[in-house]
N, C-alpha and C positions, 0 to 999 in steps of 0.2 A: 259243408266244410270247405269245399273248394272255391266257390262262392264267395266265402268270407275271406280268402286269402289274396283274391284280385278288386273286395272293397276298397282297400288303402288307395286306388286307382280312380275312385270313381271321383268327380268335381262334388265337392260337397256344396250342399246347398241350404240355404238359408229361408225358408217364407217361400218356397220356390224360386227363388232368385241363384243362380250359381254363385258360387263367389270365387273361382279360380282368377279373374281380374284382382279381386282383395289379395288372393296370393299372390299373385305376381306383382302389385305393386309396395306391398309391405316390407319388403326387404328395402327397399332405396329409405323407406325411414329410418332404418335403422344407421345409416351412414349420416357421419353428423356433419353440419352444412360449414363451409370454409365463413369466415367474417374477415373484416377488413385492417384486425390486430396482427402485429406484428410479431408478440407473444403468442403462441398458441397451445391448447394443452395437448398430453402424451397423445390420445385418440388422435386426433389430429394430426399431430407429426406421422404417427403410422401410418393412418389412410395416405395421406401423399407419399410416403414410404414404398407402400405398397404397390401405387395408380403408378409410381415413376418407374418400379421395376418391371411390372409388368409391360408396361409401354415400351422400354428398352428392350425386353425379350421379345416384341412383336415386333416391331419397327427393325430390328437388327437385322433379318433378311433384306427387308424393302429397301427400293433406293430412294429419293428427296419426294420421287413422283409418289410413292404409296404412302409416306408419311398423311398425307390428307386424310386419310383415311384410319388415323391415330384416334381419334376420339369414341368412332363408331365403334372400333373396336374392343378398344379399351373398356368402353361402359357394357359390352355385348359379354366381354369376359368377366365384367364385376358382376352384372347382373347373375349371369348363369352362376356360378360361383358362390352368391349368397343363395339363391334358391336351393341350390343342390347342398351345400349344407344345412341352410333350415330345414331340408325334409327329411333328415334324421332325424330329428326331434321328435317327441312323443306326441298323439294325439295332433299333428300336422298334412299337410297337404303339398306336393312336390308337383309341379304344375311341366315339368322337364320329362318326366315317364309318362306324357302324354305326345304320340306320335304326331298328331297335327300340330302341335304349338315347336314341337322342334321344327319339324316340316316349312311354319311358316316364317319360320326363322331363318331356317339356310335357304331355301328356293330364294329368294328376293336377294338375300345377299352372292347369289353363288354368280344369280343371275346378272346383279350391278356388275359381278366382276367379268362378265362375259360379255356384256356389252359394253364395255369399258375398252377390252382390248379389241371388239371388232371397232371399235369406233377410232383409236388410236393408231393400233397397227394392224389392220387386218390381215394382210398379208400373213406376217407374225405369227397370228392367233391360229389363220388357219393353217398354217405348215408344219401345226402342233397337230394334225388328223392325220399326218403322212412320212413319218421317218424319213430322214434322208438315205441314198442308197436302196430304198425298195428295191425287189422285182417287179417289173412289170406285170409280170402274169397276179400276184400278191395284191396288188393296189387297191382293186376294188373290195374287197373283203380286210385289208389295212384299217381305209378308214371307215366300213361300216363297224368293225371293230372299236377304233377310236374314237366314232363319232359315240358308238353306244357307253363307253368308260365316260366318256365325259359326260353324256347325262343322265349317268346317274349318281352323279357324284354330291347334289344334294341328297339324293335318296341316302346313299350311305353315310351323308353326316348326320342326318336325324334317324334311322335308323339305330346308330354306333352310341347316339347318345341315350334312345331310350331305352336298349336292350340292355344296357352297361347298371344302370341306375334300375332298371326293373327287376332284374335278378338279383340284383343288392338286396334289394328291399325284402321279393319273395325270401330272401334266404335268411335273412332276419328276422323274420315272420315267421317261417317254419323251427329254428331253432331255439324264436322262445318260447313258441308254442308247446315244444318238446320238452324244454326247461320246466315249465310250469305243470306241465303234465305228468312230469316223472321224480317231481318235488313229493311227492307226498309216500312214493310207492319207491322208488328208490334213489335218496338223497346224495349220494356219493356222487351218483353217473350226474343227477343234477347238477350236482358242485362243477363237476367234470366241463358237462353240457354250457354251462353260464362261463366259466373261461372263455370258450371256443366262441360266445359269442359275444364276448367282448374284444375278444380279437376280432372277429370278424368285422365289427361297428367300427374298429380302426382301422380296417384294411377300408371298411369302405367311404372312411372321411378323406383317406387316400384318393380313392376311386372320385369321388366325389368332386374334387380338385382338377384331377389331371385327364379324366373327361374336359370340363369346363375348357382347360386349355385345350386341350387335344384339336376340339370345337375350333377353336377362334386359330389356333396355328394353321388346319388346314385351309382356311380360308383367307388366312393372307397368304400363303402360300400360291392357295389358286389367283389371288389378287398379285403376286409376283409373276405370274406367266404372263400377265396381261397388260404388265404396263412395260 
């Protein structure tokens, strides 16, 4: 039984072939492609709707310098975004509650934005390991402190994202497990039981969203220390 409740996790596979790539790239089909009319339909007006507000919400800390860096993100946060809600869905696959594909997600990005500022302003970047005003006697244990918060700071973005989405899931699992099980032996608590997880499904399309951002905010965040 325990077994079966951390299945939902596993890269399904096909012929022996994984297909966790088929899931991650299946969602970008679903977004329908711009054309060169002038008229466009509802879909359409939305998606750009939506690509413009969220670029606004991202770009709003940055200054002209981290604008470049608008697109990367933007699509970083549509992707995560439709994945993490496709993997509600019945009988799917959530490619996001697997710790390496977050992992190889933020490490590269945490990292552009680290090299970015040592290349820019180093000075800058590193006078971010050392508060102003220290003790001197403090100094050295300062920055082996700051130097360790800084790197783990991808850890903690794929970390944040798969534990959030993983316990979603488990907890969905277990209570319509219990749903189904107490259907036949006592239907009330059932009735009871299947609310609870209906709310639950909508706290976590909640979750599901504001991870996604959560994701992409603190990394322009850390892309605003560095430029």
């Amino acid at each position: 039984m325990n077994l079966s409740f951390f299945d939902q996790f596993t890269s399904p596979c096909l012929l022996g072939i994984p297909l966790i790539l088929l899931s991650m790239l299946f969602p970008t089909l679903l977004l329908p492609t711009p054309d060169n009319r002038w008229v466009t339909n509802r879909l359409s007006t939305l998606q750009l709707w939506f690509l413009h507000l969220i670029t606004k919400q991202l770009m709003s800390p940055l200054n002209k310098k981290g604008h470049k860096w608008a697109l990367i993100l933007t699509s970083l946060m549509t992707m995560l975004l439709t994945i993490n809600l496709l993997g509600l869905l019945p009988y799917t696959f959530t490619p996001t509650t697997q710790l390496s594909m977050n992992m190889a997600l933020a490490f590269p990005l945490w990292l552009a934005t680290l090299i970015t500022g040592l290349r820019n302003q180093p000075s800058i970047s590193l006078g971010h390991l050392l508060p102003e005003g220290t003790p001197t006697p403090l100094i050295p244990a300062l920055i082996m402190i700051e130097t360790t918060s800084l790197l783990i700071r991808p850890l903690a973005l794929g970390v944040r994202l798969t534990a959030n989405l993983t316990a979603g899931h488990l907890l969905i699992q277990l209570i319509s497990t219990a749903t189904t099980a107490l259907l036949p032996i006592m239907p009330t608590v059932s009735i009871l039981t299947s609310l609870i997880l209906l709310l639950l499904t909508i706290l976590e399309v909640a979750v599901a969203m504001i991870q996604a951002y959560v994701f992409v905010l603190l990394l322009s965040l850390y892309l605003q220390e560095n430029i």
